[in-house]
C-alpha positions as CSV (number, residue, x, y, z in Angstrom):
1,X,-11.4,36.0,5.1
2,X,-14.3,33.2,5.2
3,X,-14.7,30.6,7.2
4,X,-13.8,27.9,4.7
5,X,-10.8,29.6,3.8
6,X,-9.8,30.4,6.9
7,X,-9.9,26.3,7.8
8,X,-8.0,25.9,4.4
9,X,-5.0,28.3,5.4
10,X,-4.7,26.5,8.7
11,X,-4.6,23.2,7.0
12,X,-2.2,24.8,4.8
13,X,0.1,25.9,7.7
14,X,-0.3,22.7,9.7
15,X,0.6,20.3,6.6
16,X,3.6,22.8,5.2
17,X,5.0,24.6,8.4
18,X,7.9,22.2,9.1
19,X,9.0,21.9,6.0
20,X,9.1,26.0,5.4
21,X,10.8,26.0,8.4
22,X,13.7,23.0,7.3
23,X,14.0,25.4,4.1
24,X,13.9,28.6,5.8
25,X,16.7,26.6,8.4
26,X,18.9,25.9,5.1
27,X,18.2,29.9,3.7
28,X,19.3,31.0,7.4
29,X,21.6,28.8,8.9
30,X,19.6,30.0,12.6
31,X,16.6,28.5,13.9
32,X,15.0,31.1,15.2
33,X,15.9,33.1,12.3
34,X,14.1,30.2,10.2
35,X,10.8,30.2,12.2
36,X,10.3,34.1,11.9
37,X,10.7,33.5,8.4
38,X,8.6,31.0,7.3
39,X,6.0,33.1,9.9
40,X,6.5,36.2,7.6
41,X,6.2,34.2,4.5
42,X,2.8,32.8,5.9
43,X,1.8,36.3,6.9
44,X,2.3,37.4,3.5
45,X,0.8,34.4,1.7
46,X,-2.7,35.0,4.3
47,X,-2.6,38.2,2.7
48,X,-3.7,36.9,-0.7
49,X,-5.1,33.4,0.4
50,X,-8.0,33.5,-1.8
51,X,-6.2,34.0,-5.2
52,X,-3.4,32.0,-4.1
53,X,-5.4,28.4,-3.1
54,X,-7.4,28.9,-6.8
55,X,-3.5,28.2,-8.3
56,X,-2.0,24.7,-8.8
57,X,0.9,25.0,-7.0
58,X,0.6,27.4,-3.9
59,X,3.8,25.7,-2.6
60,X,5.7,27.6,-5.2
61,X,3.8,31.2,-4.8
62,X,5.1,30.5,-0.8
63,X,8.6,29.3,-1.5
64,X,9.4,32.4,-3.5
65,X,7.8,34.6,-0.6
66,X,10.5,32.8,1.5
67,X,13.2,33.4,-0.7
68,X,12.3,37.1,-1.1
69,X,11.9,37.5,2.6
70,X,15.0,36.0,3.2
71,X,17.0,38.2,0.5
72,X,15.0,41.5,2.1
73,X,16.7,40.5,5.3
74,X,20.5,41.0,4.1
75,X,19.2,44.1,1.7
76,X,18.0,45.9,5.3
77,X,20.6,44.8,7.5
78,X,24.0,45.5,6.0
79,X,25.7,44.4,8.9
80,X,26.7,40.9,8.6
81,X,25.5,38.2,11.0
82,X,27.8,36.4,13.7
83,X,26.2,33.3,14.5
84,X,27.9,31.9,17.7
85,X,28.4,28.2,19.4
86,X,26.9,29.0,22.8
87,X,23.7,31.4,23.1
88,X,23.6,33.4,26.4
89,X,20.7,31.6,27.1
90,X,20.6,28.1,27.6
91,X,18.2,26.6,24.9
92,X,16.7,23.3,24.4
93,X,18.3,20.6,22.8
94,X,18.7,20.9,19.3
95,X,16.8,18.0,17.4
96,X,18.9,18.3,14.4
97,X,22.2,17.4,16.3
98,X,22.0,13.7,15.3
99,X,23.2,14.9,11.7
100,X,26.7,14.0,12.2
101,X,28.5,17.0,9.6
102,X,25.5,19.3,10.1
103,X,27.3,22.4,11.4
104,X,30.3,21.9,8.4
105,X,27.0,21.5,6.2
106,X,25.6,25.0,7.2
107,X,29.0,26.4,7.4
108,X,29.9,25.8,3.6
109,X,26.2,27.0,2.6
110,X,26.6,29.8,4.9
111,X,29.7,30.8,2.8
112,X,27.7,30.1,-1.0
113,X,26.4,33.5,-2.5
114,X,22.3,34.0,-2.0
115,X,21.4,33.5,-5.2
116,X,23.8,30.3,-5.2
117,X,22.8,29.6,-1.9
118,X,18.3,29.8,-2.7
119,X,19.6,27.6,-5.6
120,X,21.1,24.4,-3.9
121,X,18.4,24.6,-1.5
122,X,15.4,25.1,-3.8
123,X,16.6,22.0,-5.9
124,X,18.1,19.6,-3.6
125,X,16.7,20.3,-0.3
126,X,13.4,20.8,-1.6
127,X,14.2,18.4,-4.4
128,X,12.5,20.7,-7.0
129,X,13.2,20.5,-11.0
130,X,15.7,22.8,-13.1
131,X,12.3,24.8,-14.4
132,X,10.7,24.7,-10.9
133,X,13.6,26.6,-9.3
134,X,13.8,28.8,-12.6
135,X,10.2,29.8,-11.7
136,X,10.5,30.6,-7.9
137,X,13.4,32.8,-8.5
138,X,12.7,34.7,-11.7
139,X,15.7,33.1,-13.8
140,X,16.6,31.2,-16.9
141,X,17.3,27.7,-16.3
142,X,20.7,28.2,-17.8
143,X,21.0,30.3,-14.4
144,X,19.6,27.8,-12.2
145,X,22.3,25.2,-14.1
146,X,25.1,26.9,-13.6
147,X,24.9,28.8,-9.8
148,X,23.8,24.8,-8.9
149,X,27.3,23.7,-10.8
150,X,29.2,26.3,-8.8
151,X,27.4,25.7,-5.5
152,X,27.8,22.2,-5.6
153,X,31.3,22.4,-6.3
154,X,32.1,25.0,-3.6
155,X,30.2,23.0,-0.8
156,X,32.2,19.6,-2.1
157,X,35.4,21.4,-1.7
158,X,34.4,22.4,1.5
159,X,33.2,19.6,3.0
160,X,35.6,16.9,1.3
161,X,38.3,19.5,3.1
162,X,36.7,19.0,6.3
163,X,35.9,15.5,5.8
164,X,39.8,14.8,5.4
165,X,40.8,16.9,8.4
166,X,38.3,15.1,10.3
167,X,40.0,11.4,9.3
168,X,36.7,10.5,6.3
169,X,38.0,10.8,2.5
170,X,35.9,13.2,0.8
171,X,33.4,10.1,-0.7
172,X,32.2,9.8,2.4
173,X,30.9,13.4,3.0
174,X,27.1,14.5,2.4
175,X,28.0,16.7,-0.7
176,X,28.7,13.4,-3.1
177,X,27.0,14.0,-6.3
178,X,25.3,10.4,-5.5
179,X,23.7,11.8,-3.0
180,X,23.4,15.9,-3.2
181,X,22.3,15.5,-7.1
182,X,19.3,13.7,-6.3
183,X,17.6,16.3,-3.5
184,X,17.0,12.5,-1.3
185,X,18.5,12.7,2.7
186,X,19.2,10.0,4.1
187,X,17.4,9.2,7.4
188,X,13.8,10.7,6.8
């Protein structure tokens, strides 16, 4: 690779890592897991820098290398994942535990389907359109309607479940369709 696009790929990665790692986060439910994805996904997208920084969106060529990545990692490994409170090892401190129904949050998309799952991310973490989604995962927009319709409604019974057993009526939870329908969080 050149020079020049060797400086745009590591502007690339410095202005986009976080975020590829918030999605990855939301794909994976693990941070670590999260970070060696979005470090694969950037491996692979290095690979073909030069056509890929001549499209409009390279965002969207990268996002679907992070979904792919992510779906590659449950084809190889078909032995399913235990993700535990307390690590072995004692790790930082988690920046992400101000989020007050965080873990019930990952809990009820950890249970969601992939495809449902890569759905509800793609449009309301990363707040992308109906088509957009459609695009990144190879599907009719009928497809990316309805597994968003389902998701949505699996993560609101979830979490207005928990939000009762924890003393908040089920308005009050994260998964309202005020506030998951419009890919916004609050506190950014």
């Amino acid at each position: 690779m050149n020079p020049d696009d060797e400086a745009q790929f590591q502007g690339y990665v410095r202005a986009r890592w976080a975020h590829l790692v918030r999605t990855a986060y939301l794909l994976t439910g693990d941070r670590h897991h999260a970070e060696d994805l979005a470090q694969t996904a950037l491996a692979k997208a290095y690979r073909s820098w030069r056509r890929l920084q001549r499209r409009d969106n390279p965002d969207a060529y990268v996002r679907r290398i992070l979904i792919t990545c992510n779906n590659d990692r449950f084809r190889k490994k078909r032995v399913p994942e235990r993700l535990v409170d307390a690590p072995p090892d004692g790790p930082g401190a988690d920046p992400t535990a101000r989020i007050a129904q965080r873990e019930v949050l990952l809990d009820a998309l950890g249970e969601l389907p992939a495809r449902q799952r890569a759905v509800v991310v793609l449009r309301y973490w990363d707040d992308l359109s109906e088509s957009e989604v459609a695009a990144v995962l190879g599907c009719t927009v009928g497809t990316v309607k309805s597994q968003a319709a389902r998701g949505l409604a699996k993560l609101r019974g979830h979490l207005g479940a928990e939000a009762v057993m924890a003393g908040a009526g089920p308005e009050e939870g994260p998964a309202r369709h005020g506030e998951a329908g419009t890919g916004r969080r609050r506190g950014r």
